[in-house]
C-alpha positions as CSV (number, residue, x, y, z in Angstrom):
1,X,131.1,113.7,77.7
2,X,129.1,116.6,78.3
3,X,125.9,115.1,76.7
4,X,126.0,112.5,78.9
5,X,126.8,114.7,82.0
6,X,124.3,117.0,81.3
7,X,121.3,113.7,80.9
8,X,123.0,112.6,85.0
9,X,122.5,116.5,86.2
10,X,119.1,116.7,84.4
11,X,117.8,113.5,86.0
12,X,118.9,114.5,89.4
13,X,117.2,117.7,88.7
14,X,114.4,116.4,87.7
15,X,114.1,114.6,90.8
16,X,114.7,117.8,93.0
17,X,112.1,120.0,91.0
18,X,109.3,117.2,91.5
19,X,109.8,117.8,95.3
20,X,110.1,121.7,95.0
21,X,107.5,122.8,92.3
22,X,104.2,123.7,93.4
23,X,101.6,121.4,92.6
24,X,104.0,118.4,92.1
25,X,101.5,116.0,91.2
26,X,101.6,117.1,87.4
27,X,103.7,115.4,85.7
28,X,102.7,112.2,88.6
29,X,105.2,109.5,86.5
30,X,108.4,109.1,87.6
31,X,110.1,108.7,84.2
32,X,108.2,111.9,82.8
33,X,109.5,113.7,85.4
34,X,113.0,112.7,84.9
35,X,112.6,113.6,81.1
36,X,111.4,116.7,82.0
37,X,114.7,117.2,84.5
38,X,116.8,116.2,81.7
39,X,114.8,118.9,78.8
40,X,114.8,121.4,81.8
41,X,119.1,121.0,82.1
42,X,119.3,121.4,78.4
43,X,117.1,124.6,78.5
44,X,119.6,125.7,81.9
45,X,122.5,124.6,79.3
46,X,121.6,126.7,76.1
47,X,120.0,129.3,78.0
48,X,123.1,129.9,80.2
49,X,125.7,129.4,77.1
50,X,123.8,132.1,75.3
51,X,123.6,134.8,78.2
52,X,127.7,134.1,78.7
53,X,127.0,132.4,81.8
54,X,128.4,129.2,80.7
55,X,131.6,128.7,78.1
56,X,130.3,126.9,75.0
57,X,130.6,123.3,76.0
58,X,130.1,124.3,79.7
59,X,127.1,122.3,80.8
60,X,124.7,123.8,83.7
61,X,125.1,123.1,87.1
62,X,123.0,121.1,89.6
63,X,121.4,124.8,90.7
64,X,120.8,125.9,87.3
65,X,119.0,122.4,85.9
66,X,117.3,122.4,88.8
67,X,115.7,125.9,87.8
68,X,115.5,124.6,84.7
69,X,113.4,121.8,85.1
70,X,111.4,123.7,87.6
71,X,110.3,125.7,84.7
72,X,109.9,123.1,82.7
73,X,107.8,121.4,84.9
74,X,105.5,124.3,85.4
75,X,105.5,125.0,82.0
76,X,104.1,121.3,81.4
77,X,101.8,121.7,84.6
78,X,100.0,124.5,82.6
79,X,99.9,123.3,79.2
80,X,98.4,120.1,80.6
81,X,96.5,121.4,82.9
82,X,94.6,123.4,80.2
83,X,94.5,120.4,77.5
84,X,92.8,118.8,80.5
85,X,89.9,121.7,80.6
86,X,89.0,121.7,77.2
């Protein structure tokens, strides 16, 4: 149950960090976006389990996927943007 908990936080993320991240047009799909939400609440997930934040099993919360997919979505924005200039 966790998985799947942490795919609905990561997709509601996702949605959240297209409206907050600078420069929001990259990634411009809607589903890439999601699936970017839903990588960025795994990253929130693992990252969070292995600084002690979160209990193993302990998914991230809404704040924390958000952060992660913002970063994720920057991270994208910049690898993207630089596949773009060569």
């Amino acid at each position: 149950m966790g998985i799947i908990w942490t795919i609905i936080i990561g997709f509601v993320a996702g949605i959240i960090a297209k409206f907050i991240t600078p420069g929001s047009n990259e990634p411009s799909g809607f589903i890439l976006t999601t699936i970017l939400g839903i990588v960025g609440a795994f990253v929130a997930t693992y990252l969070g389990q292995s600084l002690g934040w979160y209990a193993p099993g302990q998914g991230a919360g809404l704040v924390g996927a958000v952060i992660g997919a913002v970063i994720v979505l920057l991270v994208w924005a910049m690898i993207n943007g630089r596949r773009g200039s060569v």
